[in-house]
CHARMM-style PDB file with segment names, atoms N, HN, CA, C and O in Angstrom:
ATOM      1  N   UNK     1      -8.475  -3.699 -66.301  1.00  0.00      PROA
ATOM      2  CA  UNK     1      -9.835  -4.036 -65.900  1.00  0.00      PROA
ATOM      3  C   UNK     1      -9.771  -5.190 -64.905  1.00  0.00      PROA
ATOM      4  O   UNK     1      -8.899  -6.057 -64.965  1.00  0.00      PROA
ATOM      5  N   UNK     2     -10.660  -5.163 -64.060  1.00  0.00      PROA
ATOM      6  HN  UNK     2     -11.368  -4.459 -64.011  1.00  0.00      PROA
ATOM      7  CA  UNK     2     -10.855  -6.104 -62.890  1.00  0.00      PROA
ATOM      8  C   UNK     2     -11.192  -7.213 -63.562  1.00  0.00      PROA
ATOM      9  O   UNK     2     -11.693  -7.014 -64.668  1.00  0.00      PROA
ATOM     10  N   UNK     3     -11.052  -8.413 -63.186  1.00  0.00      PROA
ATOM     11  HN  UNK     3     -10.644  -8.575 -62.287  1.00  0.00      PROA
ATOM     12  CA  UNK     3     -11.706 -10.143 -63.599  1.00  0.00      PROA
ATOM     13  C   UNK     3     -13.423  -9.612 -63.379  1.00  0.00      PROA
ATOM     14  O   UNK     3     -14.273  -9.810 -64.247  1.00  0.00      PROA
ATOM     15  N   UNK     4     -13.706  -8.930 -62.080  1.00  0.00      PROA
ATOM     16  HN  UNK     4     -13.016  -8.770 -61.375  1.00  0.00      PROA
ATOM     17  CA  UNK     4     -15.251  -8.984 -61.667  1.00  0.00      PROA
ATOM     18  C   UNK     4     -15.944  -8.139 -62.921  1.00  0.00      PROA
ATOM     19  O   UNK     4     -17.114  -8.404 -63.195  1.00  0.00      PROA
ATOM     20  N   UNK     5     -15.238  -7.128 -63.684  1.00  0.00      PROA
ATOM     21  HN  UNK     5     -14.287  -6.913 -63.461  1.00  0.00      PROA
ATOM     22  CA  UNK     5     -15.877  -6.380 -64.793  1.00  0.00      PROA
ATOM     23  C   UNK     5     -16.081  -7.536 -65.755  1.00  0.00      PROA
ATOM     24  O   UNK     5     -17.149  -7.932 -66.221  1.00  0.00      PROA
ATOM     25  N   UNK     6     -14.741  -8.046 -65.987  1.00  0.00      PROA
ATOM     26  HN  UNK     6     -13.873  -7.725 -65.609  1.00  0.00      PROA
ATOM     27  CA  UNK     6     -15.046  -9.228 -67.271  1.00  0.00      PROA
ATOM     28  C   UNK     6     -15.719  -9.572 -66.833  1.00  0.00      PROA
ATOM     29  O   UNK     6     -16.742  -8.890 -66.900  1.00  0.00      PROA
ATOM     30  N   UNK     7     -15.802 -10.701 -66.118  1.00  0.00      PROA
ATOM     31  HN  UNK     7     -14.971 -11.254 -66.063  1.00  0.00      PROA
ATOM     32  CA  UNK     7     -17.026 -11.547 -65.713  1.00  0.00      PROA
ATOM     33  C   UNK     7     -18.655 -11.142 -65.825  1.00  0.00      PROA
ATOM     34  O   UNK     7     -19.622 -11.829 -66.156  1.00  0.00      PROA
ATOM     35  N   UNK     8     -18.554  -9.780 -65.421  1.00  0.00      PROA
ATOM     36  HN  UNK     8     -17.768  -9.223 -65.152  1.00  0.00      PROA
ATOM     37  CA  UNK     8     -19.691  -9.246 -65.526  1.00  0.00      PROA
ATOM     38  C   UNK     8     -20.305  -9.075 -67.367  1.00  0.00      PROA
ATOM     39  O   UNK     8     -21.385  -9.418 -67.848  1.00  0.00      PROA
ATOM     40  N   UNK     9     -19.216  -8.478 -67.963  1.00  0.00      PROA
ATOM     41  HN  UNK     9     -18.339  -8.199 -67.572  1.00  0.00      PROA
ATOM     42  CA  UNK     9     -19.550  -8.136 -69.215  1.00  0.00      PROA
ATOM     43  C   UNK     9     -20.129  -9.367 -70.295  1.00  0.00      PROA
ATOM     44  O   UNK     9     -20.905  -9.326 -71.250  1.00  0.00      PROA
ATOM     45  N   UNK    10     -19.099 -10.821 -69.435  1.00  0.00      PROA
ATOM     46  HN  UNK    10     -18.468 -10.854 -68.659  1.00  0.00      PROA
ATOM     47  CA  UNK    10     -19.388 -12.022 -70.133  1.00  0.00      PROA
ATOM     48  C   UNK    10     -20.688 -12.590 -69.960  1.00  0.00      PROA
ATOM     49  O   UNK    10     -21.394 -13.325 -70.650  1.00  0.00      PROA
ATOM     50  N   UNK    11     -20.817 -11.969 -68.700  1.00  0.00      PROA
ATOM     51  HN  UNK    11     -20.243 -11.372 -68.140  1.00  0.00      PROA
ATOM     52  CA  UNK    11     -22.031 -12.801 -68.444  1.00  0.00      PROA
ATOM     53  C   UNK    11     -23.476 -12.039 -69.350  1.00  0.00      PROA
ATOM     54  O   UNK    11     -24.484 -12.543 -69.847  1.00  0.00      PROA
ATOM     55  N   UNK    12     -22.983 -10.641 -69.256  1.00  0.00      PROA
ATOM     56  HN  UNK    12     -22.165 -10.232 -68.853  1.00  0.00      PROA
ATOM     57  CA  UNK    12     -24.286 -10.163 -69.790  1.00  0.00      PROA
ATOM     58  C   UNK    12     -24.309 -10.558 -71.365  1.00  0.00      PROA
ATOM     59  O   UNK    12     -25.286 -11.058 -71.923  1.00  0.00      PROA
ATOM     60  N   UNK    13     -23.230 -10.291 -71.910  1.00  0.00      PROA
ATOM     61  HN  UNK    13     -22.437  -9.884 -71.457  1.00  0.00      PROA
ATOM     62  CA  UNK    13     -23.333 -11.016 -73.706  1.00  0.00      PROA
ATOM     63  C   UNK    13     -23.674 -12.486 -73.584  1.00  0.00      PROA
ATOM     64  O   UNK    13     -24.036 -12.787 -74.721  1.00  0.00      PROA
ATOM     65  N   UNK    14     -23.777 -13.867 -72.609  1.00  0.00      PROA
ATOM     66  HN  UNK    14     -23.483 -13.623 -71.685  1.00  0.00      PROA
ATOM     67  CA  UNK    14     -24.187 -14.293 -73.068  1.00  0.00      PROA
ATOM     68  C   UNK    14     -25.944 -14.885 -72.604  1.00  0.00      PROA
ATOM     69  O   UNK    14     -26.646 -15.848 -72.911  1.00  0.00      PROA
ATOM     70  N   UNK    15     -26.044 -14.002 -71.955  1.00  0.00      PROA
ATOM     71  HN  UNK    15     -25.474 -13.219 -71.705  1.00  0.00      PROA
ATOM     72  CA  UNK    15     -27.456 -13.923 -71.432  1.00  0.00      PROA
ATOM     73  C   UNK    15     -27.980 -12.849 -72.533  1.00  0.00      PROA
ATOM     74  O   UNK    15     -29.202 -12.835 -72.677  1.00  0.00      PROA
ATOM     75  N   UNK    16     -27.515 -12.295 -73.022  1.00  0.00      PROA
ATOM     76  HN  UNK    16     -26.522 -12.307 -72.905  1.00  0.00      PROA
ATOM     77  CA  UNK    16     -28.074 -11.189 -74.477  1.00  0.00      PROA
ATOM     78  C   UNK    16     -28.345 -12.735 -75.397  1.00  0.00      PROA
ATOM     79  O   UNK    16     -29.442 -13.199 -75.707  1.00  0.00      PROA
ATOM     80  N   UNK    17     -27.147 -13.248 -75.660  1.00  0.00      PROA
ATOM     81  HN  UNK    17     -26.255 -12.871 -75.408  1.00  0.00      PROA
ATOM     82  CA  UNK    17     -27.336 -13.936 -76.974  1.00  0.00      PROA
ATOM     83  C   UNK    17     -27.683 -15.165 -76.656  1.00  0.00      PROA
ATOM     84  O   UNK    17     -27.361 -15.979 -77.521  1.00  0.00      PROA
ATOM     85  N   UNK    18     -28.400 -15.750 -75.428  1.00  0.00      PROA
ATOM     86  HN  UNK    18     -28.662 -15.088 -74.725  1.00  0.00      PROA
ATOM     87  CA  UNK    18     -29.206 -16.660 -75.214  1.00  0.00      PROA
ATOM     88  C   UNK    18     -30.562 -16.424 -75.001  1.00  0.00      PROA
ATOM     89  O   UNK    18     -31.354 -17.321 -74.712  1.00  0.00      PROA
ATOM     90  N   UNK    19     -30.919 -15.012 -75.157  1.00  0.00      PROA
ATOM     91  HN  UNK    19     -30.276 -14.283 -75.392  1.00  0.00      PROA
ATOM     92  CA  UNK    19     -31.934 -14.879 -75.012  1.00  0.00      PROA
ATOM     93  C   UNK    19     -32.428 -14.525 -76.932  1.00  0.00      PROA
ATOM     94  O   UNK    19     -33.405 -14.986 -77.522  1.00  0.00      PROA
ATOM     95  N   UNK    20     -31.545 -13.751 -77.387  1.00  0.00      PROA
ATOM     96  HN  UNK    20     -30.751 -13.377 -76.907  1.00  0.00      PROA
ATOM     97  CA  UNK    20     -31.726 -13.742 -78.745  1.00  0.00      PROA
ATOM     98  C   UNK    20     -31.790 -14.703 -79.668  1.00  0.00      PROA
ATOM     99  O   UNK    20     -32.366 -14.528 -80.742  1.00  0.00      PROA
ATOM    100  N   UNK    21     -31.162 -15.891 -79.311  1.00  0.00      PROA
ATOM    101  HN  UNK    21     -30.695 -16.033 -78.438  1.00  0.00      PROA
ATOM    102  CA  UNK    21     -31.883 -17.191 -79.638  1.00  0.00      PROA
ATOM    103  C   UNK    21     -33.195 -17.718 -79.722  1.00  0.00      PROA
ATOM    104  O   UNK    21     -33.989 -18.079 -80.590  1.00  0.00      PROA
ATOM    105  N   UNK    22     -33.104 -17.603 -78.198  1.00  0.00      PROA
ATOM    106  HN  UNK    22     -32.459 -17.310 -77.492  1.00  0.00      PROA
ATOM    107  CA  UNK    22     -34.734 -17.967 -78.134  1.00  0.00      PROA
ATOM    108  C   UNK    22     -35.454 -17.205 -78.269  1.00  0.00      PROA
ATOM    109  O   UNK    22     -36.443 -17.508 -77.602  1.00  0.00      PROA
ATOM    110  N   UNK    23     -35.650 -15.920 -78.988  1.00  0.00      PROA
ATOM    111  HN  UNK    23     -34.847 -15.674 -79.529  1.00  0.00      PROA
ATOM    112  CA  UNK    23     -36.577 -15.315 -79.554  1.00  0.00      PROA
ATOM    113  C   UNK    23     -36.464 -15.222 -81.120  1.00  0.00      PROA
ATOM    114  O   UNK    23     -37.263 -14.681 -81.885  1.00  0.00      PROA
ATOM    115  N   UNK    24     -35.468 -15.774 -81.379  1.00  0.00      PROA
ATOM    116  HN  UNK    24     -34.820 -16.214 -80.757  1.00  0.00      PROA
ATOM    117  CA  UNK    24     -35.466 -15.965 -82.869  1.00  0.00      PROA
ATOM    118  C   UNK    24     -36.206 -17.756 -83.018  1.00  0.00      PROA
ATOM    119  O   UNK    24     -36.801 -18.073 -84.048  1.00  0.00      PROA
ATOM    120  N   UNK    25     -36.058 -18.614 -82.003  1.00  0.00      PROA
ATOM    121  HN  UNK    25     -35.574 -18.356 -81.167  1.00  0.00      PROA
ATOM    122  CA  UNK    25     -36.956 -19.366 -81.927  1.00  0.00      PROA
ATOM    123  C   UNK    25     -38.438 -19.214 -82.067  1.00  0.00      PROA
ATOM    124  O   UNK    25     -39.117 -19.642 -83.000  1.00  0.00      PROA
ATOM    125  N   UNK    26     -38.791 -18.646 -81.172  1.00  0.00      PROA
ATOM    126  HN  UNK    26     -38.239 -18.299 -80.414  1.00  0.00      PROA
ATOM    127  CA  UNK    26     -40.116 -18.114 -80.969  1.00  0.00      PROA
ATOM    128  C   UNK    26     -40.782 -17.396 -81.984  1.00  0.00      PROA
ATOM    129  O   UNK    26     -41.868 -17.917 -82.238  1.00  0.00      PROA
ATOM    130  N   UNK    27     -40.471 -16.129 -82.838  1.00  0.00      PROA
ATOM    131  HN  UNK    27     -39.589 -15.706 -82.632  1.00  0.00      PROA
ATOM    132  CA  UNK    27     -40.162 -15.750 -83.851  1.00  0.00      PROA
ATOM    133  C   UNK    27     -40.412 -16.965 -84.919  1.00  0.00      PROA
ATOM    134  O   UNK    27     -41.557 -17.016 -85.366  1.00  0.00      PROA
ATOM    135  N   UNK    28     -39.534 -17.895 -85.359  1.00  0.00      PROA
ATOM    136  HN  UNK    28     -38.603 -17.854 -84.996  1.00  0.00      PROA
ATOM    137  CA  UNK    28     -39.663 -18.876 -86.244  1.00  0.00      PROA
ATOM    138  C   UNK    28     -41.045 -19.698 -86.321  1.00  0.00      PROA
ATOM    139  O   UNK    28     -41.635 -20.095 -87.326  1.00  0.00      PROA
ATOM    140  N   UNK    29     -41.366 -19.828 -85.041  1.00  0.00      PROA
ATOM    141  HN  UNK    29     -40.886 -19.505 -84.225  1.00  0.00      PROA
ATOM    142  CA  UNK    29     -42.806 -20.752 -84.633  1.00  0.00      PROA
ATOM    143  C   UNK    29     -43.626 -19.679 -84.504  1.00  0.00      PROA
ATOM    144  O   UNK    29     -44.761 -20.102 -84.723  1.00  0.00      PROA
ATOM    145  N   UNK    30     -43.663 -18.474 -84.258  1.00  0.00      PROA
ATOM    146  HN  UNK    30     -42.741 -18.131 -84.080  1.00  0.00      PROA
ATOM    147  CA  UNK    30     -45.123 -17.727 -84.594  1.00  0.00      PROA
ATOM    148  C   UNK    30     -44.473 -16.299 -84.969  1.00  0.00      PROA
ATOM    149  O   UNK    30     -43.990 -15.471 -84.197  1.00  0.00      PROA
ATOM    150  N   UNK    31     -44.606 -16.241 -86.472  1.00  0.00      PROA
ATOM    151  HN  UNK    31     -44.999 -16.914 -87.099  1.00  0.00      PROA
ATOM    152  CA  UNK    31     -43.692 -15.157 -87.132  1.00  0.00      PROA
ATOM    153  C   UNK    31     -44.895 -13.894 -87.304  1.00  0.00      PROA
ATOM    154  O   UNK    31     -44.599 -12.902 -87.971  1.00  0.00      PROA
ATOM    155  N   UNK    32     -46.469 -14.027 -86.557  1.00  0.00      PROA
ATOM    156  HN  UNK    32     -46.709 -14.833 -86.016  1.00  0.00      PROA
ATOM    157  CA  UNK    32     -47.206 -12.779 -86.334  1.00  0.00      PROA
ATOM    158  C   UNK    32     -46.456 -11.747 -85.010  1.00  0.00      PROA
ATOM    159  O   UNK    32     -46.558 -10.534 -84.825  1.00  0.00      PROA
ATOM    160  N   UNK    33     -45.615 -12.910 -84.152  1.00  0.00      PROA
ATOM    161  HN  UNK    33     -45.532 -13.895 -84.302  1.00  0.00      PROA
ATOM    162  CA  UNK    33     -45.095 -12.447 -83.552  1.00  0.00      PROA
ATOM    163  C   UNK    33     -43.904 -10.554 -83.425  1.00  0.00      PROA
ATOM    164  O   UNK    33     -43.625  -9.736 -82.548  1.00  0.00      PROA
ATOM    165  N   UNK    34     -43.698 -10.699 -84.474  1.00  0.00      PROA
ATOM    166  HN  UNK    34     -43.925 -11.364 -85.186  1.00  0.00      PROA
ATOM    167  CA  UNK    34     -42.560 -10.151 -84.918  1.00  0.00      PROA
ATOM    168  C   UNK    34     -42.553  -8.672 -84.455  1.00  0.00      PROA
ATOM    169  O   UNK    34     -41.539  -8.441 -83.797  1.00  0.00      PROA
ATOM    170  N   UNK    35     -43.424  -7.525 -84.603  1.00  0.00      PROA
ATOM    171  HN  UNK    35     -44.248  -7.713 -85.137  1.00  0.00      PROA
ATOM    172  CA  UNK    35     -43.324  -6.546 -84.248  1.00  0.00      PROA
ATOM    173  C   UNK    35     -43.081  -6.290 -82.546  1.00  0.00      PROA
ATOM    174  O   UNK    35     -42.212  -5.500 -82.176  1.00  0.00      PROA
ATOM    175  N   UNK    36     -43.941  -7.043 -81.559  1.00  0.00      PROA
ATOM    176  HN  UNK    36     -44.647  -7.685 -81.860  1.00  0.00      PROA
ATOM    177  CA  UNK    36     -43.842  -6.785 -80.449  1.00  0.00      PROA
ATOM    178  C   UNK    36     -41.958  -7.329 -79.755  1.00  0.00      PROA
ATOM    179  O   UNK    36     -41.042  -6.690 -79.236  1.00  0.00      PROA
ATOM    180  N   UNK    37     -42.163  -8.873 -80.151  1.00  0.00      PROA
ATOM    181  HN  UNK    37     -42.907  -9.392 -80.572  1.00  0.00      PROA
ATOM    182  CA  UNK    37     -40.693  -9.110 -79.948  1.00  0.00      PROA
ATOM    183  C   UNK    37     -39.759  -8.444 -80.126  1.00  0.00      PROA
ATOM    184  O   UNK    37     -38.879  -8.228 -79.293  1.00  0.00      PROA
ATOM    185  N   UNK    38     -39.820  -7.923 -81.492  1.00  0.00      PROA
ATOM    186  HN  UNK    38     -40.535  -8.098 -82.170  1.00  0.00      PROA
ATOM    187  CA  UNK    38     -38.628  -7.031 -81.708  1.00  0.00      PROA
ATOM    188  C   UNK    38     -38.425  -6.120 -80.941  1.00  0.00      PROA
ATOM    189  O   UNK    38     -37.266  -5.986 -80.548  1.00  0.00      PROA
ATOM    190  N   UNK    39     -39.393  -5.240 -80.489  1.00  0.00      PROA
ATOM    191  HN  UNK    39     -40.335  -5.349 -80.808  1.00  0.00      PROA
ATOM    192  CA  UNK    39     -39.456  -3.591 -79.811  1.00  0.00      PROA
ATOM    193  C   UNK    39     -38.830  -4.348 -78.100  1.00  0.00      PROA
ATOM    194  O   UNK    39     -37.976  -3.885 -77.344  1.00  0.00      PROA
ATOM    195  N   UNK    40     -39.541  -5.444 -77.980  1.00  0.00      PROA
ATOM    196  HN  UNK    40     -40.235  -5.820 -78.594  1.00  0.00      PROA
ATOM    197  CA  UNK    40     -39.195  -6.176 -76.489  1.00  0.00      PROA
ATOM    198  C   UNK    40     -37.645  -6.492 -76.340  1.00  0.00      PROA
ATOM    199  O   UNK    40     -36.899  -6.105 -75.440  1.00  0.00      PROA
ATOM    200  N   UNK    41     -37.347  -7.268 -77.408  1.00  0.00      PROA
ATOM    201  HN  UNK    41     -37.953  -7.582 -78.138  1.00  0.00      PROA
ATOM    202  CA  UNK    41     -35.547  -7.457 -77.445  1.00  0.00      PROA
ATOM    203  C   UNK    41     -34.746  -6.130 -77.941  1.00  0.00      PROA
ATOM    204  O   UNK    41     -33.521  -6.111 -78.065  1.00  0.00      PROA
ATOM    205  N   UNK    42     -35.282  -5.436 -78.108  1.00  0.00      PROA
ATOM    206  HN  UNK    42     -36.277  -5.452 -78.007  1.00  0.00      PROA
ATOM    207  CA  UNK    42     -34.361  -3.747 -78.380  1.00  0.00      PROA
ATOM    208  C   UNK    42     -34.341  -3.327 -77.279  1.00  0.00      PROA
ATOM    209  O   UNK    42     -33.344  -2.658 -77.009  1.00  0.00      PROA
ATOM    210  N   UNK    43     -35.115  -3.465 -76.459  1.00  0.00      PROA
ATOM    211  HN  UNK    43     -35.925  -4.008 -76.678  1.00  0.00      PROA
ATOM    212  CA  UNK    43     -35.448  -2.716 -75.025  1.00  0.00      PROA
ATOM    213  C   UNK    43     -34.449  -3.362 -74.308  1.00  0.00      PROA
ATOM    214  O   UNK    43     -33.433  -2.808 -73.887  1.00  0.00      PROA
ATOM    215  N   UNK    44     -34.743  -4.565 -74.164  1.00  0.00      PROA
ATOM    216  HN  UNK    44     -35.568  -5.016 -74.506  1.00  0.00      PROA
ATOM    217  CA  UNK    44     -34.157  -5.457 -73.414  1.00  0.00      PROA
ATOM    218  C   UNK    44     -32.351  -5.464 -73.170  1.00  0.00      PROA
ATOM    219  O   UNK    44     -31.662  -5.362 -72.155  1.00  0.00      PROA
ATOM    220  N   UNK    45     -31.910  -5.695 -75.113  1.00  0.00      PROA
ATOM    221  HN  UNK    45     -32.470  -5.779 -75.937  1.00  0.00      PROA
ATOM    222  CA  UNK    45     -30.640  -5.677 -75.006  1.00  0.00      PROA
ATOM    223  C   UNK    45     -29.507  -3.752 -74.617  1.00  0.00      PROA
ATOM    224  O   UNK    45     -28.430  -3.476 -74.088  1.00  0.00      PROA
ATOM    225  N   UNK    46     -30.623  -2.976 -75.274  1.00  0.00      PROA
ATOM    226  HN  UNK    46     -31.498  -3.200 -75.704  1.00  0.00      PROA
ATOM    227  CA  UNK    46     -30.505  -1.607 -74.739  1.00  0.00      PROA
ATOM    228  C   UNK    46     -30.210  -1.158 -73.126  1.00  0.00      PROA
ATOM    229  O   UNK    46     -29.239  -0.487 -72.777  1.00  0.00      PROA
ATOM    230  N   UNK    47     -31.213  -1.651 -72.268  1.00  0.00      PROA
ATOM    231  HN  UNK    47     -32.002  -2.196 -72.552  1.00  0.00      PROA
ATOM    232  CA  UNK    47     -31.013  -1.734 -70.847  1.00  0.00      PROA
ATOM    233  C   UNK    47     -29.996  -2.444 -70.142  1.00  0.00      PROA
ATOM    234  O   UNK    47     -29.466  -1.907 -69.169  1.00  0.00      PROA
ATOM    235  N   UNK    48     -29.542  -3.987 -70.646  1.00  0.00      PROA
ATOM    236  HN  UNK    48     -29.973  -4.423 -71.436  1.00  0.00      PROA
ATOM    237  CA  UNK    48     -28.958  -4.634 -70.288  1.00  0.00      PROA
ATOM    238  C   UNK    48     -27.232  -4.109 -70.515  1.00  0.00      PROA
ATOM    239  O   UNK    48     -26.196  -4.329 -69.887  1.00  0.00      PROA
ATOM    240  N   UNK    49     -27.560  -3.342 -71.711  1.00  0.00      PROA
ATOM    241  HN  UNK    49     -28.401  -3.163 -72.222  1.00  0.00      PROA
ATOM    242  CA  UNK    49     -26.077  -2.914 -72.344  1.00  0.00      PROA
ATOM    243  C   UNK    49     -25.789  -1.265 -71.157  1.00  0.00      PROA
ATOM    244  O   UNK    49     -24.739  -0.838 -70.677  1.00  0.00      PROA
ATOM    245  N   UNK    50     -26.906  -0.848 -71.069  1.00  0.00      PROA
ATOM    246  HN  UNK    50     -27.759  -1.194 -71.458  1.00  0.00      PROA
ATOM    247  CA  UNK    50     -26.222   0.243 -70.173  1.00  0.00      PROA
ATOM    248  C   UNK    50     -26.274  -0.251 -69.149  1.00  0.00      PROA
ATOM    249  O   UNK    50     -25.133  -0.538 -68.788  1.00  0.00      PROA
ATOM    250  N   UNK    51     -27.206  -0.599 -68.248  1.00  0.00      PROA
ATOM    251  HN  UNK    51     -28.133  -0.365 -68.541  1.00  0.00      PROA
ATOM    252  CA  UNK    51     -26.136  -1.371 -66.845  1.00  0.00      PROA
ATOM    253  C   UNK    51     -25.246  -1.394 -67.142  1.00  0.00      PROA
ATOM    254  O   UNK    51     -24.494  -0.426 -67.033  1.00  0.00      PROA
ATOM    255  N   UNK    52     -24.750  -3.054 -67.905  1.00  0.00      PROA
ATOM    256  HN  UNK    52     -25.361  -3.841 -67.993  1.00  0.00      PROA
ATOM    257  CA  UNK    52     -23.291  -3.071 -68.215  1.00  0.00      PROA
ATOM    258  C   UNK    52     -22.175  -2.411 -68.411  1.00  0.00      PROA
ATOM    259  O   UNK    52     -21.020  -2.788 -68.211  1.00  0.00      PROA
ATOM    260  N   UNK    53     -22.651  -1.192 -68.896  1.00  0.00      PROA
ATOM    261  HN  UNK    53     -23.589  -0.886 -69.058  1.00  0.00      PROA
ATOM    262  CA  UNK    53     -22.041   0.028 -69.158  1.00  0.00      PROA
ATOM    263  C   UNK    53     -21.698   1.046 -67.959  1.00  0.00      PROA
ATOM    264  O   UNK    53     -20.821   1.905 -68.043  1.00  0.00      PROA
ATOM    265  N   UNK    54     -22.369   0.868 -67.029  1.00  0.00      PROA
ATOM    266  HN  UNK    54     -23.081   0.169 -66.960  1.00  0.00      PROA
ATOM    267  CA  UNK    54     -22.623   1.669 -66.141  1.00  0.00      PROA
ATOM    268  C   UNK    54     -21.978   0.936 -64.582  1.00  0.00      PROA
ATOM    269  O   UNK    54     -21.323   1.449 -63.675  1.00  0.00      PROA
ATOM    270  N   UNK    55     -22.378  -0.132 -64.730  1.00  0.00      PROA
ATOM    271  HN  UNK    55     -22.910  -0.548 -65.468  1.00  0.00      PROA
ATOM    272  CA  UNK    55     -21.392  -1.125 -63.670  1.00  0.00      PROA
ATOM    273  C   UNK    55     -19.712  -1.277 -64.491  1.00  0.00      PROA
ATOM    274  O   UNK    55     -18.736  -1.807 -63.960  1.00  0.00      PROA
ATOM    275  N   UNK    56     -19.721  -1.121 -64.843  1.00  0.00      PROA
ATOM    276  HN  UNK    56     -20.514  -0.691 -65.274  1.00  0.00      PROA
ATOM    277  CA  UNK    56     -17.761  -0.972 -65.606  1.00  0.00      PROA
ATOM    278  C   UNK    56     -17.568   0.234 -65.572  1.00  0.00      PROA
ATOM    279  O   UNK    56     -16.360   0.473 -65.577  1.00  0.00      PROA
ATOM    280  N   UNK    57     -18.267   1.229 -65.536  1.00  0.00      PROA
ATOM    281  HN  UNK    57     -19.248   1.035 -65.532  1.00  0.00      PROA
ATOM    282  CA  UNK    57     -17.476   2.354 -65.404  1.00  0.00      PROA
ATOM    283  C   UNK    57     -17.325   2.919 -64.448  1.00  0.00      PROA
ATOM    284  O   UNK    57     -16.595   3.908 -64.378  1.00  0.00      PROA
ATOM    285  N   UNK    58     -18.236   2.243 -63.083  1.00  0.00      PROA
ATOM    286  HN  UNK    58     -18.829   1.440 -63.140  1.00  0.00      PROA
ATOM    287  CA  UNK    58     -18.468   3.197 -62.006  1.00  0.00      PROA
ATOM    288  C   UNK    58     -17.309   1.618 -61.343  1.00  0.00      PROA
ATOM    289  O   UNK    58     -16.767   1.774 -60.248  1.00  0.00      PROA
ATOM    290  N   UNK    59     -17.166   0.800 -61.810  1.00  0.00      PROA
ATOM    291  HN  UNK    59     -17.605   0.674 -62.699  1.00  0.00      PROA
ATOM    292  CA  UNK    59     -16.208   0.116 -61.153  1.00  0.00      PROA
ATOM    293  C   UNK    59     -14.518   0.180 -61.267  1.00  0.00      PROA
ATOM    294  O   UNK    59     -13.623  -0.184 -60.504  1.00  0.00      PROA
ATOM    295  N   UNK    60     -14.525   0.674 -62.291  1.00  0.00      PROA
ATOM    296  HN  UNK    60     -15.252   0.970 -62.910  1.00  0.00      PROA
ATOM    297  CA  UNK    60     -13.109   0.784 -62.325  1.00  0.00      PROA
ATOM    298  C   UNK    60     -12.194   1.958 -61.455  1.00  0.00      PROA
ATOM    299  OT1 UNK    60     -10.966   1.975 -61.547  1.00  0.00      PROA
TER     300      UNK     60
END
């Protein structure tokens, strides 16, 4: 694998799990919150994971 795939892959896990933070923040401070967030961060990390998926495979 290329450094530019890693790099890429790193970057997206930790932009996943900095964002899953702060919605488990957010979440904590307004827990009516919960249904929409959730469906929003499934989407979110879903899309982000196939790019990712999709830029590594069409790069190698």
């Amino acid at each position: 694998m290329s450094t530019t795939v890693l790099l890429l892959i790193l970057l997206l896990t930790v932009v996943t799990l900095l964002v899953g933070v702060g919605m488990l923040a957010l979440l904590l401070h307004r827990p009516t919150w919960c249904a929409p967030v959730a469906g929003a961060l499934a989407t979110m990390t879903l899309m982000a994971t196939t790019v990712g998926l999709l830029v590594a495979i069409t790069r190698t």
